[in-house]
ZALUM-597508 format. One record per residue: y, z, x negated of N, C-alpha, C, O, CB in turn; residue in three letters. Coordinates in pm, whole numbers, padded with zeros to 5 digits, always signed. Glycine has a CB too. Example, Ala and Ser with C-alpha at 12.3 -4.5 7.8 and 13.67 -1.06 7.14 Angstrom:
REM residues 2
-00569+00780-01319-00450+00780-01230-00330+00780-01320-00332+00846-01424-00447+00905-01131ALA-00225+00708-01285-00106+00714-01367+00003+00787-01290+00114+00804-01341-00060+00572-01408SER
//
This chain:
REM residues 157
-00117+00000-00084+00000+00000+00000+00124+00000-00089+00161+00087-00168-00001+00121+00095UNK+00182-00117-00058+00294-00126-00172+00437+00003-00070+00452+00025+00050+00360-00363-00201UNK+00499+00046-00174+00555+00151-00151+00723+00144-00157+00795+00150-00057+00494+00240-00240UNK+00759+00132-00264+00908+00050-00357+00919-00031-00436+00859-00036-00543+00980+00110-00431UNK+01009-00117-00387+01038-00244-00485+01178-00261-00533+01275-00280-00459+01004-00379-00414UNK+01183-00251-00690+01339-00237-00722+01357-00329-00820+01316-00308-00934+01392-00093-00773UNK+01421-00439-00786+01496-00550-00838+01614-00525-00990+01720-00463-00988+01580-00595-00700UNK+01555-00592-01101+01683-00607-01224+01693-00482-01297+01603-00409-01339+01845-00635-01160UNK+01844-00468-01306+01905-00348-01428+01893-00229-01333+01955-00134-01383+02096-00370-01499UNK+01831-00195-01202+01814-00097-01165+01695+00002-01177+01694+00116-01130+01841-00122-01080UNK+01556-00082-01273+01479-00066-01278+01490+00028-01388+01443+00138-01363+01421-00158-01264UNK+01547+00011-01522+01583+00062-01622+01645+00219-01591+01635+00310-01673+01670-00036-01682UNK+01698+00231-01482+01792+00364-01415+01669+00428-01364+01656+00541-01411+01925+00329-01275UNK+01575+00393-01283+01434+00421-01225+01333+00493-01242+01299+00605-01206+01380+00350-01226UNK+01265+00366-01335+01130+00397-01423+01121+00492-01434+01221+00563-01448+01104+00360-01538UNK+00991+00543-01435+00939+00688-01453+00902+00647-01684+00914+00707-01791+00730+00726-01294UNK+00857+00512-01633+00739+00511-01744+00755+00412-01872+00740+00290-01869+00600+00467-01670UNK+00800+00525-02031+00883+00460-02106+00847+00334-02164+00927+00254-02214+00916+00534-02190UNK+00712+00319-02152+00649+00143-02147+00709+00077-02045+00726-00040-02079+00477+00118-02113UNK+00756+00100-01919+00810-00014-01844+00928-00006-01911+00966-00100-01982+00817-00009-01683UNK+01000+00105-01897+01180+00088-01993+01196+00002-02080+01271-00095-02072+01234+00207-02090UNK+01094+00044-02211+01072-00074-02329+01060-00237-02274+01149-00321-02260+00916-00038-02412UNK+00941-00242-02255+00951-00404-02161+01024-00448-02090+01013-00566-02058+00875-00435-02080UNK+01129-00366-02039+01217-00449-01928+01363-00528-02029+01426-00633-02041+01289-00307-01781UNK+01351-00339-02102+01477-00407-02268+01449-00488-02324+01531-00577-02347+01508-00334-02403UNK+01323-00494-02371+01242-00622-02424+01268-00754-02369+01318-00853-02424+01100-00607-02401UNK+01213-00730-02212+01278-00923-02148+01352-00955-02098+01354-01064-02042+01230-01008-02068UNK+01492-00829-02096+01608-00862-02098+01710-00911-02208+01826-00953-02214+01639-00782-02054UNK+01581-00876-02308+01691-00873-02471+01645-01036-02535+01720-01117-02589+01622-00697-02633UNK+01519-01047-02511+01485-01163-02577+01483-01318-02424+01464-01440-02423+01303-01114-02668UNK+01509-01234-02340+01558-01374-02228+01688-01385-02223+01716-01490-02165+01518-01363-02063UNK+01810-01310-02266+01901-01334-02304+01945-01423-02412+02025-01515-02394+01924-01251-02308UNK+01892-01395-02524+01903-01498-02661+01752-01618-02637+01713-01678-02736+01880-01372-02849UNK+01696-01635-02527+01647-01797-02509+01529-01784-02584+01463-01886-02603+01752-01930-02573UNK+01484-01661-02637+01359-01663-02734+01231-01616-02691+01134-01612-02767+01383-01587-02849UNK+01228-01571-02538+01110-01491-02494+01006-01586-02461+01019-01692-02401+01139-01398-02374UNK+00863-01515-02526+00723-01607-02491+00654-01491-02475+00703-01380-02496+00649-01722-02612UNK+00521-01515-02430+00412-01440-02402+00388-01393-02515+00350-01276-02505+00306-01499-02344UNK+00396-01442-02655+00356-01359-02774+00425-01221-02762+00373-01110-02746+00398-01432-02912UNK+00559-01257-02775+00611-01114-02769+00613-00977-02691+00679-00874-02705+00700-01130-02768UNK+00508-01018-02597+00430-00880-02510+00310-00862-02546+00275-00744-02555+00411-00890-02352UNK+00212-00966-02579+00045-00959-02574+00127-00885-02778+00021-00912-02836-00103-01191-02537UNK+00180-00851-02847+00172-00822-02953+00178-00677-02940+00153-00606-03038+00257-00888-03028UNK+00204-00635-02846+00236-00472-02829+00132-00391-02868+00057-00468-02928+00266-00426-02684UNK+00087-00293-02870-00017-00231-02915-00154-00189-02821-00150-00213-02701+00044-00125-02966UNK-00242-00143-02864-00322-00156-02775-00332-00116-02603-00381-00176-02508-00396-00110-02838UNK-00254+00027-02616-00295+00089-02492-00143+00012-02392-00161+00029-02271-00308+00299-02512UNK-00025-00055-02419-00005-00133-02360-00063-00238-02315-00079-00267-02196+00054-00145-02391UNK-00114-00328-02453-00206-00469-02381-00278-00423-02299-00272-00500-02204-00306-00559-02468UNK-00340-00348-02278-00476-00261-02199-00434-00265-02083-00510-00295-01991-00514-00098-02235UNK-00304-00236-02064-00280-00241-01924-00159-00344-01840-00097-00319-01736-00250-00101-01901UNK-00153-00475-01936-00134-00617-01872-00182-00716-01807-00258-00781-01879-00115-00670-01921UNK-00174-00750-01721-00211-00873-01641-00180-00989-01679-00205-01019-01562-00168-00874-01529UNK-00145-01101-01734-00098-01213-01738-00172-01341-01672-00287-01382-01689-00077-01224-01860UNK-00035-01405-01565-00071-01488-01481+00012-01627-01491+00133-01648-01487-00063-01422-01360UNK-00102-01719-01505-00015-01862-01467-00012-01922-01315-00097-01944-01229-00081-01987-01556UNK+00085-01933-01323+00121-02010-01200+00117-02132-01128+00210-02209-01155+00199-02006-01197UNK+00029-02175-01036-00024-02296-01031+00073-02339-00890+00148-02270-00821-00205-02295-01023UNK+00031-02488-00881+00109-02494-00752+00149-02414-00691+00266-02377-00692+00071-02537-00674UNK-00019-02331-00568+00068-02259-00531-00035-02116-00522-00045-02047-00420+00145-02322-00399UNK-00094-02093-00626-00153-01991-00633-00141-01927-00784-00080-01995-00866-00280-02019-00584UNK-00206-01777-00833-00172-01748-00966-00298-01779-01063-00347-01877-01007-00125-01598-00974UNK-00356-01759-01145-00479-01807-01253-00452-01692-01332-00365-01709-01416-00468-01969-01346UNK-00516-01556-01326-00561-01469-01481-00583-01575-01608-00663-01666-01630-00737-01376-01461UNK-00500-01533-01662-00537-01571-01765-00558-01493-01886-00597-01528-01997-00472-01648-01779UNK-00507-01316-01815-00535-01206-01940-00542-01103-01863-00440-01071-01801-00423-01181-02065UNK-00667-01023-01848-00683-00899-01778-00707-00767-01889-00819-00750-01938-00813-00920-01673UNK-00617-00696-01916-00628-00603-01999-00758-00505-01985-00767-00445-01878-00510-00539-01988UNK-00848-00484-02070-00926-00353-02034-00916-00245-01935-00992-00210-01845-00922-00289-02123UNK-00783-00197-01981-00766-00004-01875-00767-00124-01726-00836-00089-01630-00514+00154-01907UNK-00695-00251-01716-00659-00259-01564-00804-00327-01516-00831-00336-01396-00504-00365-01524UNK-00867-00359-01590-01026-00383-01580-01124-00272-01499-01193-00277-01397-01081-00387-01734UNK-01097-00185-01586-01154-00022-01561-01090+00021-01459-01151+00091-01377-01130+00091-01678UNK-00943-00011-01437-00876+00023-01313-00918-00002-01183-00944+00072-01087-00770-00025-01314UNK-00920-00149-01204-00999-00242-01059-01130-00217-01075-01189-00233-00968-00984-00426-01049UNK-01213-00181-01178-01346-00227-01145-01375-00369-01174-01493-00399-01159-01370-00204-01009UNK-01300-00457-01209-01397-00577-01247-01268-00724-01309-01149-00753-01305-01510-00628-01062UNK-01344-00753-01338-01231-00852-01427-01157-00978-01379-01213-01080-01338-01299-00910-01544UNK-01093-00969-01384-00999-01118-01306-00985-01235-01382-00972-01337-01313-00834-01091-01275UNK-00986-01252-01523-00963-01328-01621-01080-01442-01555-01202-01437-01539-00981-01250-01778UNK-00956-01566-01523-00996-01685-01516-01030-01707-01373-01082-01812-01335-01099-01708-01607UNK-00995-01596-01284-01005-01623-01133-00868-01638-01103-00774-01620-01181-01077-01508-01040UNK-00864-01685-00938-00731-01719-00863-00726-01558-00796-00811-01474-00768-00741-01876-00732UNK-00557-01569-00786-00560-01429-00706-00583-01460-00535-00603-01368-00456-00394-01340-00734UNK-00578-01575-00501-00617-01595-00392-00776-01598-00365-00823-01609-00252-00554-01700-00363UNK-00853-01588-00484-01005-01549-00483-01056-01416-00447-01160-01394-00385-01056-01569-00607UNK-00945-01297-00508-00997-01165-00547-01030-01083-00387-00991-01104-00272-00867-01079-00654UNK-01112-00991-00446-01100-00930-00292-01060-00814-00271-01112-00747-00183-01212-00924-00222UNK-00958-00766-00347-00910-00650-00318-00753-00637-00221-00681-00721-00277-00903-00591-00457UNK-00719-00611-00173-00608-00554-00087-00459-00551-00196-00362-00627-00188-00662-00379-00026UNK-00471-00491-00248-00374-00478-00300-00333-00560-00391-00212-00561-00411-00374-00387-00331UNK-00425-00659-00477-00443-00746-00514-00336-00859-00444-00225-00890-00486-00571-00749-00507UNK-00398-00906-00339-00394-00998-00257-00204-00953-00232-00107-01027-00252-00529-00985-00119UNK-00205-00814-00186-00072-00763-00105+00061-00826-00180+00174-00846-00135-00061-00581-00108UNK-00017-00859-00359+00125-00831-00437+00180-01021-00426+00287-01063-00470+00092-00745-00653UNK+00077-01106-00361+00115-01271-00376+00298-01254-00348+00387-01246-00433+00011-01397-00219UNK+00305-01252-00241+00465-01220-00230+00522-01206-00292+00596-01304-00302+00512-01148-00187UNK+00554-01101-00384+00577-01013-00457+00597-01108-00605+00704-01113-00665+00461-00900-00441UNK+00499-01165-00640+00457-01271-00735+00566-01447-00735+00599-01534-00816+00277-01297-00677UNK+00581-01416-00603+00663-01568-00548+00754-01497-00565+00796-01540-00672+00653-01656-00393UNK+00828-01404-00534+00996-01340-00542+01016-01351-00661+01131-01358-00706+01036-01182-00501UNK+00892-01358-00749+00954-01274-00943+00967-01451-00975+01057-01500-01043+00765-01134-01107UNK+00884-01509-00925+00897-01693-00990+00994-01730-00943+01056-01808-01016+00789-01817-00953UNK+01055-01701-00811+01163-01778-00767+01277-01733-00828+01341-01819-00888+01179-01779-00629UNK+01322-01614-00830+01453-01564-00868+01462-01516-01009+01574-01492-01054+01491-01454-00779UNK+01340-01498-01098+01345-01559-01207+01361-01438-01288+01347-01421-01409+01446-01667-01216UNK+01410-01319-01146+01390-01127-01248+01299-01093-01214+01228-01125-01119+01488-00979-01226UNK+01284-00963-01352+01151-00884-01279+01214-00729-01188+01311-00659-01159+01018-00826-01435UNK+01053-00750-01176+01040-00605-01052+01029-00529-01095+01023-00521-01218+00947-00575-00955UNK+01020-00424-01010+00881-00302-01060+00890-00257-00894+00967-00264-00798+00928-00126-01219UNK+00756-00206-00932+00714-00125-00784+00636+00008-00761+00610+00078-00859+00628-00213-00708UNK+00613+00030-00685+00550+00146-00685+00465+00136-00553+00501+00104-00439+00648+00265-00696UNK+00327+00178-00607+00260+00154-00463+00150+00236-00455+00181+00329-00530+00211+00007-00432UNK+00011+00266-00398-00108+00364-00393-00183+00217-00417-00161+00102-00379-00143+00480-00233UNK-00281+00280-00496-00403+00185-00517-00550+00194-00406-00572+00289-00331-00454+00224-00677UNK-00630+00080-00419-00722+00098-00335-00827+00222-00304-00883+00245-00197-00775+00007-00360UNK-00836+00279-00401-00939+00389-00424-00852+00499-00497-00745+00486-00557-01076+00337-00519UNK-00930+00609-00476-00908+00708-00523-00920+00774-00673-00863+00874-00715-00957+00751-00453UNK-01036+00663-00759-01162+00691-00837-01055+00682-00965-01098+00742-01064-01316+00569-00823UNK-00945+00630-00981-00880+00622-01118-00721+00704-01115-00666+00782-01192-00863+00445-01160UNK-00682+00641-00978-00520+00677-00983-00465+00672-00836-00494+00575-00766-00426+00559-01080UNK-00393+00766-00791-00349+00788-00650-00283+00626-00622-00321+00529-00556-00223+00936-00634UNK-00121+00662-00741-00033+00582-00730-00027+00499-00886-00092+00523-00987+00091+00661-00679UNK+00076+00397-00860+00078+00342-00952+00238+00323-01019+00320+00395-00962+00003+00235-00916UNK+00271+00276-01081+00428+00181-01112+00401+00081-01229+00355+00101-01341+00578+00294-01173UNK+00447-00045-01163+00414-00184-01208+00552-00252-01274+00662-00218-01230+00357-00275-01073UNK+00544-00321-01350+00672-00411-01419+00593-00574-01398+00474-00591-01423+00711-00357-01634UNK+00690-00689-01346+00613-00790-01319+00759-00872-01409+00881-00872-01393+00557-00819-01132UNK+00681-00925-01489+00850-00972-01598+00818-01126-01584+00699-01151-01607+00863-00909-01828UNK+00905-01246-01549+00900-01345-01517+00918-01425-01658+01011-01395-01733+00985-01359-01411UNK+00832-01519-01688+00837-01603-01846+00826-01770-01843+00721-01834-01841+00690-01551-01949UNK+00948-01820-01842+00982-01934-01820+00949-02031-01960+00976-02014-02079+01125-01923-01773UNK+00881-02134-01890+00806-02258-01973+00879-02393-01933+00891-02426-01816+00630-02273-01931UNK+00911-02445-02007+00998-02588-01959+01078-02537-01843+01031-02559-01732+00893-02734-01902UNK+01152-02496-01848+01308-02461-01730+01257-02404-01627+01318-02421-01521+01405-02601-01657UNK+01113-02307-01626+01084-02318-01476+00984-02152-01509+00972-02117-01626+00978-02505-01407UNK+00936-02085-01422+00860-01922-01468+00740-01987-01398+00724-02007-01278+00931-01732-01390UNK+00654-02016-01506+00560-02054-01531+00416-01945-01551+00300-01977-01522+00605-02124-01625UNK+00463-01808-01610+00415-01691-01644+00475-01584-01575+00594-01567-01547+00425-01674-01771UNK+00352-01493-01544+00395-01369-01498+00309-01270-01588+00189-01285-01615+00375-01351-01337UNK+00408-01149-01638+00347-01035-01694+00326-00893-01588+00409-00847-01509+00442-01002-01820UNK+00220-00855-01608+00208-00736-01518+00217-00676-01604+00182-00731-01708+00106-00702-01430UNK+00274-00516-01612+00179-00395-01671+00210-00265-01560+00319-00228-01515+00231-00345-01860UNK+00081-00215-01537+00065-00159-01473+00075+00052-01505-00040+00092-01492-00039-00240-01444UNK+00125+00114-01521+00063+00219-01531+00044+00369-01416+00131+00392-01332+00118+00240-01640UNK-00047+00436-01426-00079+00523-01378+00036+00649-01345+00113+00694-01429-00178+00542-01449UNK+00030+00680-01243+00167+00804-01185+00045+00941-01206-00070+00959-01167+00249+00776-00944UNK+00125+01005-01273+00053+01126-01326-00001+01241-01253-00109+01298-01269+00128+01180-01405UNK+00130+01273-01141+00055+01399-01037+00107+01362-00927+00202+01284-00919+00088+01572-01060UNK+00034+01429-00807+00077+01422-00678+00236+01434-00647+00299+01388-00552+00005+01523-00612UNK+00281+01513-00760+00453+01564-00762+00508+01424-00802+00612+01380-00752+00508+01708-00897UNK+00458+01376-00866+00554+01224-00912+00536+01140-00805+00642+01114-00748+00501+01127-01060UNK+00438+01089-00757+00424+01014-00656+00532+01048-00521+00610+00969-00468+00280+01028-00627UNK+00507+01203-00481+00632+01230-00407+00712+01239-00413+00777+01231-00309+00655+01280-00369UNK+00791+01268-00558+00954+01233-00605+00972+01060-00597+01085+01012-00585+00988+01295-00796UNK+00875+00990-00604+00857+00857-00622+00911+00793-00457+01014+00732-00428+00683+00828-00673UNK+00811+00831-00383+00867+00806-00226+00974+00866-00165+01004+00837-00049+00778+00837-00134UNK
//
């Protein structure tokens, strides 16, 4: 159940979680000076990569093309090289929208939402950073991380 969705330089004021802070400075700093690629996130260290998504964007659906471990272990099962219009999870599916807002307008998000199960993490907070290929956001970065106690989640809502 997606929960909050907060658009741009407001996200930075927000964030609970100093990996999203970093990444947002990150693809605000290097999409400003015209230099941002997918290298410069998949280089981060492990327990970040661990918990990235990276998606290409097809007509009109998305393509894994990088499912980090922890978000592996998160979902239960691996997405790399499926459509998200394949997957069968809920929340999965919930974020397509969500996915079209970050390609069209070209910022990222973040959100905050409850995951399907109980078995890893109540809630979550997500950074979805938009990565433009020939004049157009071609790439989407997820990273996902875990909300720590029941108290954050409710300062969260």
């Amino acid at each position: 159940m997606l929960n909050r969705i907060i658009y741009g330089d407001d996200i930075l004021a927000q964030a609970k979680s100093l990996a999203i802070k970093a990444l947002y400075i990150k693809w605000k700093t290097l999409s400003q000076l015209k230099r941002l690629t997918l290298t410069d996130f998949l280089e981060s260290d492990d327990k970040v990569r661990g918990n990235f998504i990276v998606m290409l964007a097809t007509d009109d659906d998305y393509a894994v093309v990088f499912h980090g471990a922890e978000q592996r272990k998160a979902l239960g099962q691996d997405l790399s090289g499926k459509l998200i219009s394949e997957t069968n999870t809920r929340t999965v599916r919930a974020r397509r929208q969500i996915y079209d807002q970050v390609r069209e307008m070209g910022i990222p998000v973040r959100l905050i939402f409850a995951s399907d199960g109980t078995q890893f993490a109540v809630g979550w907070e997500r950074i979805i950073l938009p990565i433009k290929i020939a004049g157009e956001v071609r790439l989407l970065v997820s990273y996902s991380e875990a909300l720590n106690t029941a108290g954050d989640i409710h300062n969260f809502l």
